[in-house]
N, C-alpha and C positions, 0 to 999 in steps of 0.2 A: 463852758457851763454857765447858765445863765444864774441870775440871785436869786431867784424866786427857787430853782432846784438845790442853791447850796444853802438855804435857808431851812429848806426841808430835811436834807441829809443833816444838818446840824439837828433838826429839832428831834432826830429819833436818838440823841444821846443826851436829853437835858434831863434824867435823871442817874442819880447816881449808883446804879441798880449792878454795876463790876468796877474793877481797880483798872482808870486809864491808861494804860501801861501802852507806851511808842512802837512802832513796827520796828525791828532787831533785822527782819528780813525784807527788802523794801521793791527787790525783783524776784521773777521765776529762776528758778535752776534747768538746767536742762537735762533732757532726756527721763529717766525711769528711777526710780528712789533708790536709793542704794541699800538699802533694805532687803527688798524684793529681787536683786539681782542675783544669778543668771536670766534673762526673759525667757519663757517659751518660744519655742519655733511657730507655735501656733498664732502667736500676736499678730493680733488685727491694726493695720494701720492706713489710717481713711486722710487722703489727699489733702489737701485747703484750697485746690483747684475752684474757681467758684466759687471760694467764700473768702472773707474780711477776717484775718484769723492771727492773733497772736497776745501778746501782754499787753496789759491797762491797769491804770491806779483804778483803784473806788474811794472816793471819800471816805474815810472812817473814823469810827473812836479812834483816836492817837495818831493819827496822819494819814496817810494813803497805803489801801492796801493791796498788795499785787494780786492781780486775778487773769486768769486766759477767759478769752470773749471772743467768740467765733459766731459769724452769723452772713445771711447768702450777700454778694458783693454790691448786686442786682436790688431792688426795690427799698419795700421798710413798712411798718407796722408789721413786724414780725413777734407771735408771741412770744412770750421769753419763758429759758425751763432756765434754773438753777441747777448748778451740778456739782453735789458736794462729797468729798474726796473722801477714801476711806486714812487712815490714821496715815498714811506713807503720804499727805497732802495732794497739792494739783501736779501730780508727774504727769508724765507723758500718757498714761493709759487713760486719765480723767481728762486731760485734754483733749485725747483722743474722741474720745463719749461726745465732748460739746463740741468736736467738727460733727459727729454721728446725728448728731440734732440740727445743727446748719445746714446741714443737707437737704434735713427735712421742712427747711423754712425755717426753722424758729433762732432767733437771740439765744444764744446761751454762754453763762457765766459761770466760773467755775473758780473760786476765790482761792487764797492761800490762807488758811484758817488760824491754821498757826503760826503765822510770819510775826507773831510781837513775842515769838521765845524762841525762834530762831530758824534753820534751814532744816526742817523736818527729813527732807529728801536725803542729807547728805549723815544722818545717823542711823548705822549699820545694825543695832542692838535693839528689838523689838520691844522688848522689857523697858529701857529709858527711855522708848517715845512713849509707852503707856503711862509712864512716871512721870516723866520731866516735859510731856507736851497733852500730852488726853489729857491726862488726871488737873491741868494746870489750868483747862480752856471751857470756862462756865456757861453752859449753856444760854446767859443772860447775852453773857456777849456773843455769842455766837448767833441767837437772834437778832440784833443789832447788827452784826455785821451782815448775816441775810438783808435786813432791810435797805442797809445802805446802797447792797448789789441792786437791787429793786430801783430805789431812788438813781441810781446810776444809769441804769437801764429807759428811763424816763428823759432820762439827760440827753440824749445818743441823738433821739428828735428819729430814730427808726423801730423803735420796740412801739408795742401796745403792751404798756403793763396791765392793763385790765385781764388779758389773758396770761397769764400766771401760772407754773408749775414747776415743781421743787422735784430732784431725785436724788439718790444718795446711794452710799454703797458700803457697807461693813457699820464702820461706825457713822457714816454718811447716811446711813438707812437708817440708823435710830436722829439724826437728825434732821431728816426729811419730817419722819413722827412729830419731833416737837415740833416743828416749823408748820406744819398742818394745823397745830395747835393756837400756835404763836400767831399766825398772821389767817383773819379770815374772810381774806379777798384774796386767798389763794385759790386758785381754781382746782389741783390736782395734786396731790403727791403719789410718786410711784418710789417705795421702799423695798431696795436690795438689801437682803439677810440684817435690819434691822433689829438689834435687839429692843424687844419690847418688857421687858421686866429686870434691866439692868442699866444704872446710871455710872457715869464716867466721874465727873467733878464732885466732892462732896459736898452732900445739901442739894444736888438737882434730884428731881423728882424722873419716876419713872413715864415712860410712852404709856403703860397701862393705868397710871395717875390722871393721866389727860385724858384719858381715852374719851371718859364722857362727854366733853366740852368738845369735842373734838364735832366740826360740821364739814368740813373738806372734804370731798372723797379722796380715798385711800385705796392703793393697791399695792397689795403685799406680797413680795416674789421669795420665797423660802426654802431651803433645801431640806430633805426629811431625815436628813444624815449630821445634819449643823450640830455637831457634838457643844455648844459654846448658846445656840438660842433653842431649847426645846418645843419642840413640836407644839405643845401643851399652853406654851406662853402664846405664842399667835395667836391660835386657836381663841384663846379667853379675852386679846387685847380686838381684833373684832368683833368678836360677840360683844365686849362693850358698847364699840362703836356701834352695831344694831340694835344692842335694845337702848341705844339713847339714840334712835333715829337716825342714825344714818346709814340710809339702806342703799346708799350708793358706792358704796366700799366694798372692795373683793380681795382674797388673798388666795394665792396655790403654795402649794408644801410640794416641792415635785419630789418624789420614795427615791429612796437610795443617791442620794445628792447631797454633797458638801458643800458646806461653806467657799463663798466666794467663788461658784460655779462661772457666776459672768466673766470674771477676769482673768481674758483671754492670754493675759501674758503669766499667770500661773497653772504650777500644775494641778489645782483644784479644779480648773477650766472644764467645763463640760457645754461642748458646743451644741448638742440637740436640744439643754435646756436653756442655754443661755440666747439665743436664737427664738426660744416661743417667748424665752421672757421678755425679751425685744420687744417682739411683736406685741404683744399682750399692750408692754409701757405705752409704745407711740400707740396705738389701737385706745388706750384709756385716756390719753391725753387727748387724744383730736375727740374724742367724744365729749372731753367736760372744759377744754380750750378753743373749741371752735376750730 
């Protein structure tokens, strides 16, 4: 990595805007969060055949953060998507996502968010990661460490950061939202069951807080069954985003569909919607990334 890019990864933490706190977690775990287990029989798993695929540090606040970076073996100036995990971290189904994007040409990175409080994957109890790892990881930093994946990605000497897009999944979805916010030389965000009128960290603001400032396009993939993000709240968090101009944002609500329908290794999984929501992502991305 050259000085001129570790000078920039330095400069997106020189204010004091979260508590610098060191990585606890400083590699990937393997396989599927232990949370989440038994898998579905249904889980999708996409080869690395052709592509450059496994763990990397990112510079970060507090040292270097583990991330999976998958991207084609072949060429370079590949746009880069971010791929942000839902609460079980970067397991295997998020890694998965970012070979699903390598495929299609693009860099993708896929951070471990929560590696400065510990190994998210290997705590069993849904309730103590919402306590003792959500509740704990301030959106402050969590933009920060977004940029730092960015600035990393510039490092590689094979992305085009210029083309740009963030996706996310559960609580990965509400921060895709912010990070559409947060950084605007984003080109695209595509949000999985984001909630848009609930904050994690206390004192972060809501996705429907930003809405207005909000100039990224956005697309928003929702189930009409998501007992946890009401129909009602999407609904009103785009309609911000239009009547403050940006009419390049779409969202679908698909009727009788739960939560976490993309993810294939649960039984939420609904493959006829998770399939157009596919299509729908990379269809919105090649449109506003080139």
């Amino acid at each position: 990595m050259n000085d001129v890019v570790e000078s920039e990864i330095r400069s997106l933490y020189s204010a004091p805007s979260f508590d610098r706190r060191g990585f606890i977690v400083t590699t990937l775990g393997a396989g599927f969060a232990l949370a989440v287990l038994p898998v579905s029989a249904q889980t999708i798993t996409t080869p690395a055949d052709g592509l450059v695929a496994g763990e990397v540090k990112v510079p970060a606040a507090g040292g270097d953060m583990p991330a999976y970076r998958a991207m084609p073996a072949a060429g370079g100036n590949f746009p880069v998507i971010l791929v942000v995990s839902e609460v079980w971290g970067a397991h295997e189904y998020i890694r998965d996502v970012a070979r699903r994007f390598a495929k299609l040409g693009y860099l993708a990175i896929a951070p471990e968010l929560f590696a400065r409080l510990g190994d998210v994957s290997k705590v069993p109890d849904v309730q103590v990661i919402i306590r003792d790892y959500v509740a704990r990881t301030p959106d402050a930093q969590v933009m920060g460490d977004l940029d730092a994946c960015v600035a990393y990605a510039k490092s590689t000497g094979k992305a085009d950061a210029g083309k740009l897009g963030v996706t996310g999944f559960c609580w990965g979805g509400r921060i895709a939202l912010m990070y559409a916010a947060h950084n605007p030389n984003l080109g695209a965000a595509v949000a999985w069951y984001g909630a848009t009128a609930r904050a994690f960290h206390p004192g972060d603001k809501l996705a429907l807080d930003v809405a207005a400032s909000t100039k990224v396009p956005v697309l928003g993939l929702y189930g009409g069954a998501d007992g946890g993000i009401p129909n009602e709240s999407v609904e009103r968090y785009f309609a911000a985003l239009e009547a403050a101009g940006n009419t390049r944002s779409e969202f679908v609500i698909y009727p009788d569909t739960p939560h976490a329908f993309h993810a294939d290794y649960r039984p939420t999984y609904r493959k006829d919607k998770a399939e157009d929501g596919w299509n729908r992502a990379v269809a919105f991305f090649r449109k506003n990334l080139g």
